[in-house]
C-alpha positions as CSV (number, residue, x, y, z in Angstrom):
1,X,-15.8,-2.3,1.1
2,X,-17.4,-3.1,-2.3
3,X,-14.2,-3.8,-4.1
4,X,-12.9,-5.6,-1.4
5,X,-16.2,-7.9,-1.3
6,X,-15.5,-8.5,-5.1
7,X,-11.8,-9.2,-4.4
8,X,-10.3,-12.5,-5.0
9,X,-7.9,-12.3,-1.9
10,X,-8.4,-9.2,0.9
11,X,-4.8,-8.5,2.5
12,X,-3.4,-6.3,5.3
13,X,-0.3,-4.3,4.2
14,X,2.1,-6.4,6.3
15,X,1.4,-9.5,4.8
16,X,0.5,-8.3,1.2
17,X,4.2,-8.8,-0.6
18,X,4.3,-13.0,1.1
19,X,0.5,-13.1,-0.2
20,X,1.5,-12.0,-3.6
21,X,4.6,-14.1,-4.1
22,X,2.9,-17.2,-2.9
23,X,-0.2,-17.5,-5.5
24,X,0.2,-19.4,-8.8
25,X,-0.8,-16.2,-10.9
26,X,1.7,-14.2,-12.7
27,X,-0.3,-11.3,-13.3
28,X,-2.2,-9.9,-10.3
29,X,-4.7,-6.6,-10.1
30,X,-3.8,-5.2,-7.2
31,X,-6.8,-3.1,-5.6
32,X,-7.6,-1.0,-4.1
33,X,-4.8,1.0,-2.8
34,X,-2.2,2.5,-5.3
35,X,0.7,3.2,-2.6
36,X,0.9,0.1,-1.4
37,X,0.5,-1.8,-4.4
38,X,3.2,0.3,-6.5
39,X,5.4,-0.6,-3.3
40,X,4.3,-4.4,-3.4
41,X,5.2,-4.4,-7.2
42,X,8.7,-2.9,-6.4
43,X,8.8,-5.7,-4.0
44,X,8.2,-8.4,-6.3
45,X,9.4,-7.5,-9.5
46,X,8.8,-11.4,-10.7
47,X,5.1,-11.0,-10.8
48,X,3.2,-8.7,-13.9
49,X,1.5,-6.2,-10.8
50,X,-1.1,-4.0,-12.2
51,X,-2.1,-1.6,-9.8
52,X,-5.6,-0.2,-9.6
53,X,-5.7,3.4,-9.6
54,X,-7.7,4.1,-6.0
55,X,-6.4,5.4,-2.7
56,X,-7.1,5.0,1.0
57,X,-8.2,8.7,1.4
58,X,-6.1,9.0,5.0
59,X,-2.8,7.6,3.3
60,X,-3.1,9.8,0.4
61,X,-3.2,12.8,2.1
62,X,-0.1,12.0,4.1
63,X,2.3,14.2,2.2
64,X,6.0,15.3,3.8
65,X,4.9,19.0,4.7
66,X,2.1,17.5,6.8
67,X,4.9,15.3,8.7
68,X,6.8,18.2,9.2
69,X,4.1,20.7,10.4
70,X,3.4,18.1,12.8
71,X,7.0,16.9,13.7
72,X,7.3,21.0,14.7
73,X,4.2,20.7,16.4
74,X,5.2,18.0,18.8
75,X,9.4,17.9,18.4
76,X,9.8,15.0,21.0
77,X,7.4,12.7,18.5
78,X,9.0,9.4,16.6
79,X,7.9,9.3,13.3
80,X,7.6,5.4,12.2
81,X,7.0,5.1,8.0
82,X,7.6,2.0,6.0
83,X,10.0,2.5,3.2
């Protein structure tokens, strides 16, 4: 909460690559969340995206053998994941 109180612009993940493109900036710090701003910077590879080094603690933990012990757990389950 206190980095995104200091932020500039606070995002959600589904609009963060349209937020990005549209400001006048060519060099953006992207915080606080290092998955989805290494994926924004993939996504717009015009813009100099430095990505701050933090995590969302749930998302970071998300690793494939968790999906799997779960998928096994619950074998009818859909498994939604942006790529």
């Amino acid at each position: 909460a206190e980095v995104k109180a200091m932020s500039d612009i606070c995002c959600t993940s589904a609009n963060a690559v349209a937020v990005i493109r549209s400001l006048a900036s060519d060099k953006i710090l992207f915080t606080p969340d290092r998955n989805l701003g290494n994926w924004v910077k993939r996504q717009v590879p015009e813009k100099d995206v430095v990505v701050y080094d933090g995590v969302c603690p749930i998302h970071d933990v998300l690793r494939g053998a968790n999906v799997t012990k779960t998928k096994s757990a619950f074998p009818d389950s859909i498994i939604i994941a942006p790529t």
